[in-house]
Backbone atoms as SQL, in Angstrom:
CREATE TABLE atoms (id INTEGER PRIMARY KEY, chain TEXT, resi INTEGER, resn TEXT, atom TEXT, x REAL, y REAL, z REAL);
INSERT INTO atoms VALUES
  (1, 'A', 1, 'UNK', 'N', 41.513, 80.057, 1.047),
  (2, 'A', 1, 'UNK', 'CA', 40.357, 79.399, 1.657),
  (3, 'A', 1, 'UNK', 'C', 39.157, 79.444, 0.731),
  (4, 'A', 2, 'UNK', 'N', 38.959, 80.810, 0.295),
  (5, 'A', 2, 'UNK', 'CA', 38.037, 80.310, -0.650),
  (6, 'A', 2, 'UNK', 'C', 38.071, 79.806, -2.093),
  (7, 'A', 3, 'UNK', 'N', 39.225, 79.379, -2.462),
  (8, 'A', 3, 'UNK', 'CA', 39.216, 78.475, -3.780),
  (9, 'A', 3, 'UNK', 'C', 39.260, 77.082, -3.201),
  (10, 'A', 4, 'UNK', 'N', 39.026, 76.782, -1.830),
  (11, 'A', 4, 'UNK', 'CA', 38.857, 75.438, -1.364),
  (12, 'A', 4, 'UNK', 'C', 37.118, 75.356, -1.410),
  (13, 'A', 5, 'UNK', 'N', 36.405, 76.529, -0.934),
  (14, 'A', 5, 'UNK', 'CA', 35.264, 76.554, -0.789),
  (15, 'A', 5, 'UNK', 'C', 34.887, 76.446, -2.504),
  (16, 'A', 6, 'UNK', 'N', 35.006, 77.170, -3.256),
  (17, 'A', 6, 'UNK', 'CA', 34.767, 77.158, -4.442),
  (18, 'A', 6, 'UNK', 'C', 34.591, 75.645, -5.415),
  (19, 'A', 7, 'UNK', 'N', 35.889, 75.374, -5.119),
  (20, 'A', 7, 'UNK', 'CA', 35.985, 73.794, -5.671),
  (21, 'A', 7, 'UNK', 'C', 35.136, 72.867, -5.213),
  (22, 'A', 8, 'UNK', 'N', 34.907, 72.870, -3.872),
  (23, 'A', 8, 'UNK', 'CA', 33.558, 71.943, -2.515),
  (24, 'A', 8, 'UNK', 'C', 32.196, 72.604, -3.713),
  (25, 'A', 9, 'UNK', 'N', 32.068, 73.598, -3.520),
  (26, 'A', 9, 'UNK', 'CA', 30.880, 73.915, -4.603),
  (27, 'A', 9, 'UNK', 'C', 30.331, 73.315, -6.003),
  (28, 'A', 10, 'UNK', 'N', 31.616, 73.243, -6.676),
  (29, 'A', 10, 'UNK', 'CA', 31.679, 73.027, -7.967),
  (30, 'A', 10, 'UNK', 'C', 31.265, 71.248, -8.031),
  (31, 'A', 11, 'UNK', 'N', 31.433, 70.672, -7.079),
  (32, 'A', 11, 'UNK', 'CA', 31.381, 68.837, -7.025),
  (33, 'A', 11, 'UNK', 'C', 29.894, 68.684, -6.450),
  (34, 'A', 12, 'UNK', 'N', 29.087, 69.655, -5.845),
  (35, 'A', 12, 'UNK', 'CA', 27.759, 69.526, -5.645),
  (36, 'A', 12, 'UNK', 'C', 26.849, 69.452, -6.963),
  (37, 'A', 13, 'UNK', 'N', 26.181, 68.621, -7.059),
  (38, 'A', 13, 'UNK', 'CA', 25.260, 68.079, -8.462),
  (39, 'A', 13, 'UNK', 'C', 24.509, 69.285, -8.467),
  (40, 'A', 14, 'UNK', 'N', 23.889, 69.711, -9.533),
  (41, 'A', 14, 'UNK', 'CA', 22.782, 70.818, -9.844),
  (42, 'A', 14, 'UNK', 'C', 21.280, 70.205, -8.866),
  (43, 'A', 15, 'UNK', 'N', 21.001, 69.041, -9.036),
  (44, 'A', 15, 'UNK', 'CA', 19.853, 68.336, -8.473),
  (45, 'A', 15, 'UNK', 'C', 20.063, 68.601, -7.081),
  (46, 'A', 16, 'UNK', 'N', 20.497, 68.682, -5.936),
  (47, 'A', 16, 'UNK', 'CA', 20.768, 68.959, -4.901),
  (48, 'A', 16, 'UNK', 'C', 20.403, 70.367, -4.755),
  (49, 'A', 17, 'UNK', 'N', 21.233, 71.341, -5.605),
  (50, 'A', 17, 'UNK', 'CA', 20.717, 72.647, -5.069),
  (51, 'A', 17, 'UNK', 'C', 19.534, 73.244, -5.404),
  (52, 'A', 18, 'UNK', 'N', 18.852, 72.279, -6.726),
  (53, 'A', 18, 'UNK', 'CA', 17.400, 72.715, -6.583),
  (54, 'A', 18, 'UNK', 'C', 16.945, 71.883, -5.532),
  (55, 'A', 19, 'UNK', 'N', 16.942, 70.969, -4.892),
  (56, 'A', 19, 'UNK', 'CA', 16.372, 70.355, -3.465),
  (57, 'A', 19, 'UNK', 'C', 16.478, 70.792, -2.788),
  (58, 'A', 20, 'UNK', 'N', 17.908, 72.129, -2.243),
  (59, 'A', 20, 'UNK', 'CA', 17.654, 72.538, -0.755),
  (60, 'A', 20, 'UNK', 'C', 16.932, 73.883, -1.594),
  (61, 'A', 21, 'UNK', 'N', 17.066, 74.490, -2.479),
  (62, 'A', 21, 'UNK', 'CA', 16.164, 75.450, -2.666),
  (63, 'A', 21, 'UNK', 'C', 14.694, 75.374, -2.640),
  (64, 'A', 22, 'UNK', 'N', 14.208, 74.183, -3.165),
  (65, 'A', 22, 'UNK', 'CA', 12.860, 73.432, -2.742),
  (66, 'A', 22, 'UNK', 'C', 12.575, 73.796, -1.437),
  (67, 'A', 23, 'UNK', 'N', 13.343, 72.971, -0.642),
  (68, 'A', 23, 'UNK', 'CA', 13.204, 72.856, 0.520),
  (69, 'A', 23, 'UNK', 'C', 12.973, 74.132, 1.801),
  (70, 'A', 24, 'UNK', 'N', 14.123, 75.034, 0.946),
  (71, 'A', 24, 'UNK', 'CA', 14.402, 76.245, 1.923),
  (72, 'A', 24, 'UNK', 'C', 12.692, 76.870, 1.398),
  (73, 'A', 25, 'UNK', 'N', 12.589, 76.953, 0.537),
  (74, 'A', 25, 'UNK', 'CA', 10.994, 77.559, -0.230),
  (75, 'A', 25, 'UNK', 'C', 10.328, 77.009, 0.864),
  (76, 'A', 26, 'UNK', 'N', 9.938, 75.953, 1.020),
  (77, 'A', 26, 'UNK', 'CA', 9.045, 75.097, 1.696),
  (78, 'A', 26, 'UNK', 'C', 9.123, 75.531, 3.041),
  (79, 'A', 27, 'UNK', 'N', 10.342, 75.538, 3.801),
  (80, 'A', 27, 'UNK', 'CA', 10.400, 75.706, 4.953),
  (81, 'A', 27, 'UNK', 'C', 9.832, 77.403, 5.503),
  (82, 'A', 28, 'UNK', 'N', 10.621, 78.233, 4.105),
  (83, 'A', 28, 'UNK', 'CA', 9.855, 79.637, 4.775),
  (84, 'A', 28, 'UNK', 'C', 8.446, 79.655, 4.024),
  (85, 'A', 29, 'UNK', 'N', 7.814, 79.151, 3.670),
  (86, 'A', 29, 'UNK', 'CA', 6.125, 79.161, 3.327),
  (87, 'A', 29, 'UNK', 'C', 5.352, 78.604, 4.251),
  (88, 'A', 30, 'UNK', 'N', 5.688, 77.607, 5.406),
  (89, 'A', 30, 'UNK', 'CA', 5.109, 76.828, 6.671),
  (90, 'A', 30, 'UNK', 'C', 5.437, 78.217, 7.923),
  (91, 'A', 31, 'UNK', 'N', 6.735, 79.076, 7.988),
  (92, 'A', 31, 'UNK', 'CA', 6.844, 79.695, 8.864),
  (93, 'A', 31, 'UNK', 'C', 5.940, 81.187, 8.553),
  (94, 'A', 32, 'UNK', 'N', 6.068, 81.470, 7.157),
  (95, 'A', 32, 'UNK', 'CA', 5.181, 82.471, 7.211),
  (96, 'A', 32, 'UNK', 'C', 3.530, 82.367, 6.859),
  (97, 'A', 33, 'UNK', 'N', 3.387, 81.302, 6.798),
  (98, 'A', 33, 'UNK', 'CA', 1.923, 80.607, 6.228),
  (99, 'A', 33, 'UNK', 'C', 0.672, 80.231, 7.534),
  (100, 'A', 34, 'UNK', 'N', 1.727, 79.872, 8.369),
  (101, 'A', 34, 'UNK', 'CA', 1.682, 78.351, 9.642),
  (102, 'A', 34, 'UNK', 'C', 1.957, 78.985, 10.682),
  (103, 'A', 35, 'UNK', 'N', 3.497, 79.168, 10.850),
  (104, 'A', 35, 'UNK', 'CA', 3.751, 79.602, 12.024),
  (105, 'A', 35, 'UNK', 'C', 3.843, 81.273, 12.731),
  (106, 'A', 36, 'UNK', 'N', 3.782, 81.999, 11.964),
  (107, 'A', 36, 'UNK', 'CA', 3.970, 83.290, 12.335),
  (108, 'A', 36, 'UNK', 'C', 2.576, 83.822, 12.674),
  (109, 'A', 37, 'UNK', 'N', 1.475, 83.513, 11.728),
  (110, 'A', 37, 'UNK', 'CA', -0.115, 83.574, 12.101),
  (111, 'A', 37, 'UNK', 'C', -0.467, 83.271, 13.474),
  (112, 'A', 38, 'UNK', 'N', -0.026, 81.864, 13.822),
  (113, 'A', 38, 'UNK', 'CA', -0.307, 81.119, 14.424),
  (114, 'A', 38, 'UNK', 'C', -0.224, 81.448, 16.343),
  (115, 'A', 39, 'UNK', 'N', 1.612, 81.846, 15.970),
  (116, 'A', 39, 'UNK', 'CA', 1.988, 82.658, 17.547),
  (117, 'A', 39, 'UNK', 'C', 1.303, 84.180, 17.462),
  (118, 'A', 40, 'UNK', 'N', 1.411, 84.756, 16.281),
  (119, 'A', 40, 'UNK', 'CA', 0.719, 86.296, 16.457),
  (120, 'A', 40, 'UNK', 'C', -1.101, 86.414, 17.032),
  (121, 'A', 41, 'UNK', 'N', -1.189, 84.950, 16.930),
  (122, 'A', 41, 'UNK', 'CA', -3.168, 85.063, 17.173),
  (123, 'A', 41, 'UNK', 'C', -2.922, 85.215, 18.456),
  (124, 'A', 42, 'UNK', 'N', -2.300, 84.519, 19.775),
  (125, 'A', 42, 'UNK', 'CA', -2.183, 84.974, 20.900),
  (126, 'A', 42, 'UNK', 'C', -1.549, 85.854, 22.123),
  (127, 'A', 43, 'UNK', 'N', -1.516, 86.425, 23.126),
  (128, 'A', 43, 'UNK', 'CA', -1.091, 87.183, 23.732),
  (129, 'A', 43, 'UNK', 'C', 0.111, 86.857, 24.776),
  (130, 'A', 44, 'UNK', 'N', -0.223, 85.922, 25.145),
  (131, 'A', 44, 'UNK', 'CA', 0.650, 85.342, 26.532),
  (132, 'A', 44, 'UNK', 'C', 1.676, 84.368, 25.788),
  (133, 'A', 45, 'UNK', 'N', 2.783, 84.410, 26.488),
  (134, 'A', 45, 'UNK', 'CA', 3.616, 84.091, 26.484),
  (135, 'A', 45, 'UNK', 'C', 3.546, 81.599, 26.282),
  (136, 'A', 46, 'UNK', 'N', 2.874, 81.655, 27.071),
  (137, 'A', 46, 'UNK', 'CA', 2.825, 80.121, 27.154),
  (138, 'A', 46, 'UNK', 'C', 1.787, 79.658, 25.777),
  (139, 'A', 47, 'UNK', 'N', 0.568, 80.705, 25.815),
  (140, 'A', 47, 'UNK', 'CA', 0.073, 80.444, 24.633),
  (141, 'A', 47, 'UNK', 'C', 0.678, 80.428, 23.532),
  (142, 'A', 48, 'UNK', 'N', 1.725, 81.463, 22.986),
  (143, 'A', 48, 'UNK', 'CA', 2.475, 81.375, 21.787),
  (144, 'A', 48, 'UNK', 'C', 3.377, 80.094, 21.654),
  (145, 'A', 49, 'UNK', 'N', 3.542, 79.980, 22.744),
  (146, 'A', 49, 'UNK', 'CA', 4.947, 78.749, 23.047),
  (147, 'A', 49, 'UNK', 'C', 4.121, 77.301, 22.559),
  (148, 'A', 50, 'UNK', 'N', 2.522, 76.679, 23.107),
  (149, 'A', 50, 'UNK', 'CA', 1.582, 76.179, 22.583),
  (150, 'A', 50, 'UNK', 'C', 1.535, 76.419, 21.406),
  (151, 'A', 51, 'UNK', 'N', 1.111, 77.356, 20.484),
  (152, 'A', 51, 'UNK', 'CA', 0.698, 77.495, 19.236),
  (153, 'A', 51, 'UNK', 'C', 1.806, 77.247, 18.585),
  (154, 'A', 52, 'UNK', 'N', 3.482, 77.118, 18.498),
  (155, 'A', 52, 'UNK', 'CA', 4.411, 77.021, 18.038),
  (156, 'A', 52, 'UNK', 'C', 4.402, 75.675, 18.381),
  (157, 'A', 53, 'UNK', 'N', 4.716, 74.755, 19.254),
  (158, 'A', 53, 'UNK', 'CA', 4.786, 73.265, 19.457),
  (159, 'A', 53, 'UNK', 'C', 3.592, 72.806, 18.511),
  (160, 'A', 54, 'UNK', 'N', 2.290, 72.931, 18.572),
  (161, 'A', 54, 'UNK', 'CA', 1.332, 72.661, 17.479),
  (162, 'A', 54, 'UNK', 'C', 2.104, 73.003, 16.104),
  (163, 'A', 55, 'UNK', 'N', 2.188, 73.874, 15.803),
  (164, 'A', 55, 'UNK', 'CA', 2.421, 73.755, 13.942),
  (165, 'A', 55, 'UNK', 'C', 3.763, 73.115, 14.009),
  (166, 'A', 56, 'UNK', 'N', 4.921, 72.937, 15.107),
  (167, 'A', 56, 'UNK', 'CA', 5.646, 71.469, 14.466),
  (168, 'A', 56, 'UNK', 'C', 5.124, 70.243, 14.138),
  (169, 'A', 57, 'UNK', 'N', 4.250, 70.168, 15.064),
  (170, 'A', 57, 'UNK', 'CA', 3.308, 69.406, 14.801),
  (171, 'A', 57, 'UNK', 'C', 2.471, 68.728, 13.444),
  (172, 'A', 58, 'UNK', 'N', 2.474, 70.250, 12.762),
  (173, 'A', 58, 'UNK', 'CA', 1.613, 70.224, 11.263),
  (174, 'A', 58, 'UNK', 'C', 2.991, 70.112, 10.231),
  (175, 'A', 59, 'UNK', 'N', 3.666, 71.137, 10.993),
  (176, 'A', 59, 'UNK', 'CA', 4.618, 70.708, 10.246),
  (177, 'A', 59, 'UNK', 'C', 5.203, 68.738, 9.518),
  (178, 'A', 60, 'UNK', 'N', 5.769, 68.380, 10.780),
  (179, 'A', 60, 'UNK', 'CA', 5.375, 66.995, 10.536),
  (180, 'A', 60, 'UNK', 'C', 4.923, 66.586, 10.502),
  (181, 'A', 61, 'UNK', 'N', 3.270, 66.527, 9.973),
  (182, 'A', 61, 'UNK', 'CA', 2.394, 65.642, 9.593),
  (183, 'A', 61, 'UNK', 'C', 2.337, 65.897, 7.884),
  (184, 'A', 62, 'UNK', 'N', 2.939, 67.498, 7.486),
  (185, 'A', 62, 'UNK', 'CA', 3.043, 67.802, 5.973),
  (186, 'A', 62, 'UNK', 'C', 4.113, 66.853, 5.093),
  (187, 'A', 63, 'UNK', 'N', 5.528, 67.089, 6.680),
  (188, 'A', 63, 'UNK', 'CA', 6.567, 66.311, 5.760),
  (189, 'A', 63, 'UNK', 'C', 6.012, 64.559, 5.963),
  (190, 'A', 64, 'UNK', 'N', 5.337, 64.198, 7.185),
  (191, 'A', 64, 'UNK', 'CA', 5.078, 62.278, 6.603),
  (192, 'A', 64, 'UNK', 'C', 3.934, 62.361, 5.295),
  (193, 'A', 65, 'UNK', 'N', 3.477, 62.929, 5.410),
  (194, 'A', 65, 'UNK', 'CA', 2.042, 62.832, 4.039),
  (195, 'A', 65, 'UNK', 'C', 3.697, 63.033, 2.993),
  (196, 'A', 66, 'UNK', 'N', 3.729, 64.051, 2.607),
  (197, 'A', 66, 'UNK', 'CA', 4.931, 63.956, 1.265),
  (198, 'A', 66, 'UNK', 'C', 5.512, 62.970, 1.147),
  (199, 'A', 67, 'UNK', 'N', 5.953, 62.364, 2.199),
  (200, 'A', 67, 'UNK', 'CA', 7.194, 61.412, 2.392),
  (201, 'A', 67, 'UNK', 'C', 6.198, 59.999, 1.789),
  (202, 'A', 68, 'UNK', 'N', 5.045, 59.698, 2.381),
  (203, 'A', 68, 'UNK', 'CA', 3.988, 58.690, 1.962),
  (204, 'A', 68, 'UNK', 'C', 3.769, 59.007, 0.694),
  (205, 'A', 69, 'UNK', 'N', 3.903, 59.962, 0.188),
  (206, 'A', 69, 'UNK', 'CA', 2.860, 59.826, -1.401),
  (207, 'A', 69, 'UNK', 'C', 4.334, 59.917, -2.446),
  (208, 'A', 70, 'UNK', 'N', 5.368, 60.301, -2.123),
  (209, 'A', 70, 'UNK', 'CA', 6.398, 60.290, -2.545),
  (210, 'A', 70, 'UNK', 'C', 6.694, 58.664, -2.831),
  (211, 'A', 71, 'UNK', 'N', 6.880, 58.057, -1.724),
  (212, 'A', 71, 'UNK', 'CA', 7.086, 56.381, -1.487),
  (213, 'A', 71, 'UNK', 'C', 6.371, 56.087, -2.374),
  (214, 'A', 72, 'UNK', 'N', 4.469, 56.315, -2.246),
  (215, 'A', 72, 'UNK', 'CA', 3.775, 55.849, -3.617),
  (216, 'A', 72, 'UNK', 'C', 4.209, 55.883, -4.662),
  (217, 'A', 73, 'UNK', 'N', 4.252, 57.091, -4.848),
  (218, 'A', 73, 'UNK', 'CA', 4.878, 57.346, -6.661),
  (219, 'A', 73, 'UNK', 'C', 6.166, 56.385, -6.885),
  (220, 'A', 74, 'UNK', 'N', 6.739, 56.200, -6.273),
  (221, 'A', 74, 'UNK', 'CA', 8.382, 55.392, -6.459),
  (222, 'A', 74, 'UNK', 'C', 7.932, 53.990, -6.889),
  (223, 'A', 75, 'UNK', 'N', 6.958, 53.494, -6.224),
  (224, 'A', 75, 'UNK', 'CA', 6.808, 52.333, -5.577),
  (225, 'A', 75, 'UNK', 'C', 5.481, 51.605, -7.146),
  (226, 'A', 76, 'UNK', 'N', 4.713, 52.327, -6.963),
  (227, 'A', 76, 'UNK', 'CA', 4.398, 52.312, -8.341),
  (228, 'A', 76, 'UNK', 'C', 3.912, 52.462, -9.591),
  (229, 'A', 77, 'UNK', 'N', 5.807, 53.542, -9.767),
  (230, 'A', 77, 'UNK', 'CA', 5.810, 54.071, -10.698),
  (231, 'A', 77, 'UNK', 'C', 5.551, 53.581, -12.288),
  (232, 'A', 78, 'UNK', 'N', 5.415, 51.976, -12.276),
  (233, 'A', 78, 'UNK', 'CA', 5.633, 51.369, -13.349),
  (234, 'A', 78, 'UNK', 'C', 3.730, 51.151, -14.104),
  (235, 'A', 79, 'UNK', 'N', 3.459, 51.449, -13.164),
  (236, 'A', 79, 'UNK', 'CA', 1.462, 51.359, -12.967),
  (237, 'A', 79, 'UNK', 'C', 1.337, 52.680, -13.375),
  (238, 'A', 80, 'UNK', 'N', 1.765, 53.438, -13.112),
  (239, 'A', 80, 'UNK', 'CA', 1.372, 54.847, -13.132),
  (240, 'A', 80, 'UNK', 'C', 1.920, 55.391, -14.807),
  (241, 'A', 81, 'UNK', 'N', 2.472, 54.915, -14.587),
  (242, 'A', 81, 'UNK', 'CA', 3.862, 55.026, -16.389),
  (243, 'A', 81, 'UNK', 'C', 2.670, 54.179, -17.121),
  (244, 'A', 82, 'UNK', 'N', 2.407, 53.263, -16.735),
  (245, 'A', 82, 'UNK', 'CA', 2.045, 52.243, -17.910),
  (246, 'A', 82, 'UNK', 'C', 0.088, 53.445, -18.080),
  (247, 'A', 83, 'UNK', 'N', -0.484, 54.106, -17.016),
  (248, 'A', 83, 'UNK', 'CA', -1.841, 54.334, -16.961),
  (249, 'A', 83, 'UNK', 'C', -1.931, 55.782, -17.754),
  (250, 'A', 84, 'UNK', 'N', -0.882, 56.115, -17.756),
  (251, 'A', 84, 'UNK', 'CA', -0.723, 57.337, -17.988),
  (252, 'A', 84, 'UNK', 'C', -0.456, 57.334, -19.962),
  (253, 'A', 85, 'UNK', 'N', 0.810, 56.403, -20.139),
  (254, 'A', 85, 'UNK', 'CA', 0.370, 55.918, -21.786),
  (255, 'A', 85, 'UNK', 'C', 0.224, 54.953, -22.263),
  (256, 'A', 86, 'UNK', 'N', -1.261, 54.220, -21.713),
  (257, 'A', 86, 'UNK', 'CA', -2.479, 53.785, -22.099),
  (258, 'A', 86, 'UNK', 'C', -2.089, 52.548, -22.538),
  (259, 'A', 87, 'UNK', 'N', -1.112, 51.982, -22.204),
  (260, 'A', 87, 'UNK', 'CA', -0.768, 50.458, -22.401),
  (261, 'A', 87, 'UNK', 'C', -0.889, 49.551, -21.364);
């Protein structure tokens, strides 16, 4: 079983596992940044439950902003290439 797992490994691109490592980074820097502050500021039970629905909240408003300025850069990249060396 695990030289099946091994081989599944070996066909994953290098670019991918720096993306979920990105990603996993990202995700625990919002929970310990964002969300753990966030439920520890209050006492009661419904309040924490509030303060946790809010930072999904921020949460997805971090990942559409990325996702928007990401699109920018793609979109144009050929403006940005050309501004950058001066032609």
């Amino acid at each position: 079983m695990s030289g099946v797992l091994l081989l599944a490994l070996e066909k994953i691109e290098h670019e991918y596992v720096l993306f979920g490592v990105a990603g996993f980074v990202a995700l625990a820097a919002f929970v310990g940044l964002i969300l753990v502050p966030a439920v520890g500021a209050y006492g009661r039970l419904w309040e924490k439950t509030a303060a946790g629905v809010l930072s999904l909240f921020v949460l997805a408003a971090l990942v559409l902003v990325g996702i928007v300025l990401g699109l920018a850069v793609v979109y144009y990249y050929n403006d940005i290439s050309n501004l950058i060396n001066g032609t």
